[in-house]
C-alpha positions in Angstrom: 15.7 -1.6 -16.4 15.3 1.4 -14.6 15.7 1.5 -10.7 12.7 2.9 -8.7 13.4 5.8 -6.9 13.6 5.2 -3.1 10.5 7.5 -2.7 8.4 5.0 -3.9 9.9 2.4 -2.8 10.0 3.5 1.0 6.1 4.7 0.1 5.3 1.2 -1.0 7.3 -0.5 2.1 5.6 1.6 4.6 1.8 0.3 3.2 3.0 -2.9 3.2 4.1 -2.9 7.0 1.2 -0.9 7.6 -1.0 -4.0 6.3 0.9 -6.5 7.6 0.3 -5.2 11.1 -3.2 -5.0 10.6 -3.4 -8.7 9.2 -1.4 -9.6 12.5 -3.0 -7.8 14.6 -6.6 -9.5 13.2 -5.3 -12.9 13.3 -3.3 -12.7 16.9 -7.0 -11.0 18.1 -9.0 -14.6 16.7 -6.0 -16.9 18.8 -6.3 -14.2 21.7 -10.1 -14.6 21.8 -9.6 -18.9 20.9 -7.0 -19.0 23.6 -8.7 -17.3 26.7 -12.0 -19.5 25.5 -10.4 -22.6 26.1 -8.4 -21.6 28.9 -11.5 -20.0 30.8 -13.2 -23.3 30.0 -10.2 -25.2 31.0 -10.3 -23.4 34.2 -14.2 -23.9 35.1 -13.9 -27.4 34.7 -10.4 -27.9 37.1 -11.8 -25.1 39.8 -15.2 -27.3 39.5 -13.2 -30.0 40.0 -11.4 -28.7 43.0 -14.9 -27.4 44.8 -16.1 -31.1 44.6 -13.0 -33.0 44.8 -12.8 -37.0 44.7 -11.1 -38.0 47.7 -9.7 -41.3 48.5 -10.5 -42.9 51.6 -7.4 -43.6 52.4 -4.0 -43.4 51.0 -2.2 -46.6 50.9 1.5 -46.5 52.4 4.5 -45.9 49.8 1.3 -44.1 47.4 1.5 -40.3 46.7 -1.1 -37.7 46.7 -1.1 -34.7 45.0 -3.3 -31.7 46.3 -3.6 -28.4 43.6 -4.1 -25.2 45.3 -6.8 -22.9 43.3 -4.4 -20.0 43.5 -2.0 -21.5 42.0 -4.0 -22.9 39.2 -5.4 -19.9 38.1 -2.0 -18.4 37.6 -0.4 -21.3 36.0 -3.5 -20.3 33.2 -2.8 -17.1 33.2 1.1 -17.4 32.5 -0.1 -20.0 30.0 -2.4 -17.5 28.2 -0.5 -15.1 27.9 2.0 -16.8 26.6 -0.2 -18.5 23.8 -1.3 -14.9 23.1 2.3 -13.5 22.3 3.2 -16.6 20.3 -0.4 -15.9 18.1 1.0 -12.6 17.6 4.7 -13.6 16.4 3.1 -16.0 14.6 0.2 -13.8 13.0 3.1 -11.5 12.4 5.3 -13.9 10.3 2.5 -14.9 8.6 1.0 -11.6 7.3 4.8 -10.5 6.1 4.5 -13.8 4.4 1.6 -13.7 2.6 2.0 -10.1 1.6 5.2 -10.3 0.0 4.8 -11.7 -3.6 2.1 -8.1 -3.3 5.0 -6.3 -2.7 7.0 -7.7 -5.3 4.0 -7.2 -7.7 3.5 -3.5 -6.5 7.2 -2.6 -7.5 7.3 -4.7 -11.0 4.0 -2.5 -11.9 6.3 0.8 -10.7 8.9 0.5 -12.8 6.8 -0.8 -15.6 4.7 2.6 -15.8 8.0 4.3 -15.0 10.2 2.7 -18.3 7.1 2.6 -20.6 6.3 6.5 -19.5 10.4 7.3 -19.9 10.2 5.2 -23.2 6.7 7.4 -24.9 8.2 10.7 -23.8 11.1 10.8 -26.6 8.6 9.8 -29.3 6.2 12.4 -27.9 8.8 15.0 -28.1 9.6 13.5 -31.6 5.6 14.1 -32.8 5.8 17.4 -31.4 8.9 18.8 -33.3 7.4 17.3 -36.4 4.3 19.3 -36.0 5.9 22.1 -35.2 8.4 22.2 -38.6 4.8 21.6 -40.4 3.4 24.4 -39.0 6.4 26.6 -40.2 4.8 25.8 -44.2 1.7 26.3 -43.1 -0.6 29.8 -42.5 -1.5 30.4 -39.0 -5.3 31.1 -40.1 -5.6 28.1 -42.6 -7.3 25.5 -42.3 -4.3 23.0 -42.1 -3.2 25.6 -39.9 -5.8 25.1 -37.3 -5.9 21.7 -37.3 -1.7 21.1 -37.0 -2.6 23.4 -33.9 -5.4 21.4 -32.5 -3.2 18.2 -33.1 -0.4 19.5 -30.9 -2.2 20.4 -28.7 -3.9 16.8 -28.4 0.3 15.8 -28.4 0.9 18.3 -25.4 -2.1 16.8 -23.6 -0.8 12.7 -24.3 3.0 14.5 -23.2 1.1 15.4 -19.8 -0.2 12.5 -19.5 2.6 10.1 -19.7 4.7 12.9 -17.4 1.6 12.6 -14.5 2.3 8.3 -15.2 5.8 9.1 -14.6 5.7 11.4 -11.5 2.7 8.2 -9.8 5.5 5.9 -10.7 8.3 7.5 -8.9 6.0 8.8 -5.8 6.7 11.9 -6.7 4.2 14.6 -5.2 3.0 17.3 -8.3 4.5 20.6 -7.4 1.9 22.7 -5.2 3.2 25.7 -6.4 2.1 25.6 -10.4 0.7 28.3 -11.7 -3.0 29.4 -11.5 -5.2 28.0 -14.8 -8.2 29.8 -16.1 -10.9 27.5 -16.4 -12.2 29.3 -19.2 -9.3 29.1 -21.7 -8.7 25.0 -20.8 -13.0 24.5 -20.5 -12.9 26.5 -24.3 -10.0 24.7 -25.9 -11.7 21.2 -24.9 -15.6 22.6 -26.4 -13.7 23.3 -30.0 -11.4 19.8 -29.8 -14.9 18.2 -29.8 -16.8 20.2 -32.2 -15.9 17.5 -34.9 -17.0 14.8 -32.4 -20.1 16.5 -31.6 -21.0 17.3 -35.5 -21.0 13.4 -35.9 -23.6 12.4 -33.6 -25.8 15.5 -34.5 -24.9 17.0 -31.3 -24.9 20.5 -30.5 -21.9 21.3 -28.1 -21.1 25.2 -27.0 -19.1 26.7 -24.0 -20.0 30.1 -21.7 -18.4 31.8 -19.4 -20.5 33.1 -16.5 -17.9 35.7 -15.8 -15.4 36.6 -13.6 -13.0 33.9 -15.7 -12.2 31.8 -12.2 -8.7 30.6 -11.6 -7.6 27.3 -9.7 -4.5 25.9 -8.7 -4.3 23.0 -10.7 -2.4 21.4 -13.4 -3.4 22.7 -16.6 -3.3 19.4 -18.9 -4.7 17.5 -15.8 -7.7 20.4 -16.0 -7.8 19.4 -19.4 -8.1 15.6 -18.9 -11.1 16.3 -16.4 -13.0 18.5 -18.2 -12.5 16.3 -21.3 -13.8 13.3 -19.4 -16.8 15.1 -18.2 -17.8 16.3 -21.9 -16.8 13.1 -23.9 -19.2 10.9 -21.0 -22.4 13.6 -21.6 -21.6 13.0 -25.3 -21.7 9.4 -24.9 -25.1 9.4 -22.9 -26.9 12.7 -25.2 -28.4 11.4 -28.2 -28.9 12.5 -32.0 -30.5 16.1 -31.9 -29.3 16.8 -28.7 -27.0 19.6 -26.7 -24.4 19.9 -24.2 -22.9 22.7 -22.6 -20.2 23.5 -20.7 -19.6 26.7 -18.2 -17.2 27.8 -15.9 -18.1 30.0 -12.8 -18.1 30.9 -9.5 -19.6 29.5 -6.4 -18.5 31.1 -2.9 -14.8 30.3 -2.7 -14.5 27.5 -5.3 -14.0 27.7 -8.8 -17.2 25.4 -11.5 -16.9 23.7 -14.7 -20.5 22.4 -15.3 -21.1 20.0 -17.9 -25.0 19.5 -18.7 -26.8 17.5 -21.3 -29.7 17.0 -22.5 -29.8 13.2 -22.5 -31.6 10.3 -20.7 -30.3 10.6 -17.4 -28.9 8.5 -14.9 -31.2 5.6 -13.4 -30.6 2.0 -11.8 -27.5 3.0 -9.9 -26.2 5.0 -7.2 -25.5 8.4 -8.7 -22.3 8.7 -5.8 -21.2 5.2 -7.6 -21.3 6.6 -11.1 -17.7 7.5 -10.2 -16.7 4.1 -9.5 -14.7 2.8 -12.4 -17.1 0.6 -15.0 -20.1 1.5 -13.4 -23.3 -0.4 -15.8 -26.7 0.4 -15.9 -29.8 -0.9 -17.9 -30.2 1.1 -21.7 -32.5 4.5 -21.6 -35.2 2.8 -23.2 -35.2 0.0 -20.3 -34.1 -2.5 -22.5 -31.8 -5.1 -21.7 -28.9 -3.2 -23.5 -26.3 -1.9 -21.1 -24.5 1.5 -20.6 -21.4 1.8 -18.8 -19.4 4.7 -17.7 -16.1 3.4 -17.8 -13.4 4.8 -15.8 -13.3 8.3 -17.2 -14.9 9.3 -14.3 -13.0 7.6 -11.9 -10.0 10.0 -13.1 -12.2 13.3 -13.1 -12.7 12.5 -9.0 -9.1 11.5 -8.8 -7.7 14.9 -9.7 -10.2 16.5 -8.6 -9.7 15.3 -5.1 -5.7 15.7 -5.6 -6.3 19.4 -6.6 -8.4 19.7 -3.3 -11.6 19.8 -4.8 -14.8 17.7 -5.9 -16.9 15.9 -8.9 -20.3 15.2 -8.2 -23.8 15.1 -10.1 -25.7 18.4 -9.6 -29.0 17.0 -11.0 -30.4 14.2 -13.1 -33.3 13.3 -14.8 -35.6 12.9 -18.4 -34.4 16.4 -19.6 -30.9 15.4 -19.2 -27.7 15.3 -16.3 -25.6 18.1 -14.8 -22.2 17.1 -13.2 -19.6 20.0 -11.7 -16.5 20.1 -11.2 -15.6 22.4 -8.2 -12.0 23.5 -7.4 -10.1 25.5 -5.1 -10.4 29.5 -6.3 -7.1 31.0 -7.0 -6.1 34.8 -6.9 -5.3 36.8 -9.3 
């Protein structure tokens, strides 16, 4: 099995000692607070005590008697305080490393599982992709076979990015911020005519526009791809038969769009800011018991969104239909 690379493994130490201190910290605070409790209560009684003291009327010869200065008391509690307050702490501190452990153990056994089963699809991958590409060779550009040995390579590129994004989380490896600039236009385009079939099935009526200017952004393109894709195949699960989506890129200020609007029921009984929490349910359009849920397709769009430096959100909602954007950082030309 293959070793994880000490990126990820010094990544995943540091969150772990980062947690571990907070769960000490927590737990040596609850004995601080216990500790100076008792001790404060400990010392109203003995200084009550001292204030109204029990003397004896008289000492008989050979019999001691011991006399406690308050001074003295209220130092001998504070030594002892403190030091039950440092022994919480080493103790909370132990603990926490403890406890967390078997997490770190589980955190680097999921690492290097994503990282051999992503090493382990990428030779296949490459394997699909020469395949297609010698079937292409007997086949006419402009054909219909053509066209679709195209469209399935490009599907193959898109699972190839995929698994290589799988492999780079696994390693800790940060995505290169220099890539090349994508044009939303040709990546939004190639993702409207991959679901024309889709969209044909349920009697839905799926086109892309360009509101000009063809924006770039700095962002992977077969992560673009993944987001926009996500964003179209959720509006075709919530638009029903007879329906349309469409999908536009543009500008606003200093950010590159991708819209994606439907026409379907809209979003109702949850948070829309929660809709990109990962298997987000709410009730059936017609209010019936049935449930709809928006799996984690979304979850992903915000994830690279945010990593590109941008944002996902929902732009309207309603009756007539939802409009979600995607808004990225615009890149020069």
């Amino acid at each position: 099995m293959n070793r994880m690379p000490p990126a990820a493994g010094e990544q995943d130490r540091d969150t772990l000692r980062r947690a571990s201190l907070k769960v000490a910290l927590r737990t040596s605070a609850a004995c601080a607070v216990l500790v100076l409790c008792l001790l404060a209560a400990a010392t109203a009684y003995l200084m009550n005590k001292l204030a109204h003291p029990d003397l004896p009327g008289s000492v008989a010869h050979g019999e001691a008697y011991t006399y406690l200065d308050s001074k003295d008391l209220i130092e001998a509690m504070i030594i002892a305080g403190a030091a039950g307050i440092v022994l919480a702490g080493v103790v909370g501190w132990l603990s926490a490393r403890s406890a967390i452990r078997p997490l770190g153990e589980a955190l680097a056994l999921q690492r290097r599982f994503v990282q051999d089963a992503s090493h382990e699809l990428r030779t296949p991958l490459a394997i699909l992709d020469a395949r297609i590409q010698l079937a292409q060779r007997d086949a006419s550009p402009d054909s219909t076979p053509g066209r679709a040995l195209g469209k399935i390579r490009e599907d193959a590129a898109t699972l190839t990015g995929i698994v290589n994004e799988l492999l780079l989380a696994a390693t800790g490896t940060a995505p290169d911020p220099a890539a090349e600039p994508v044009e939303l236009a040709d990546v939004a385009g190639a993702v409207t005519e991959s679901l024309q079939e889709l969209a044909a099935r349920q009697d839905v009526r799926l086109s892309f526009s360009d509101d000009g200017g063809q924006p770039l952004a700095r962002i992977d393109r077969s992560s673009l791809r993944r987001a926009v894709l996500a964003l179209a195949d959720n509006a075709l699960a919530h638009t029903g038969s007879g329906g349309s989506i469409t999908i536009t890129t543009g500008t606003e200020g200093n950010q590159a769009v991708v819209c994606v609007a439907d026409t379907g029921s809209g979003i109702t009984d949850v948070d829309q800011t929660r809709i990109f929490d990962r298997f987000v349910r709410t009730s059936g359009p017609d209010g019936s018991g049935g449930r709809r849920s928006f799996g984690i397709g979304l979850a992903l769009v915000r994830e690279i969104a945010t990593a590109a430096g941008g944002t996902v959100d929902v732009d309207r909602t309603g009756p007539g239909g939802t409009t979600m954007k995607l808004r990225l950082p615009l890149a020069r030309r």
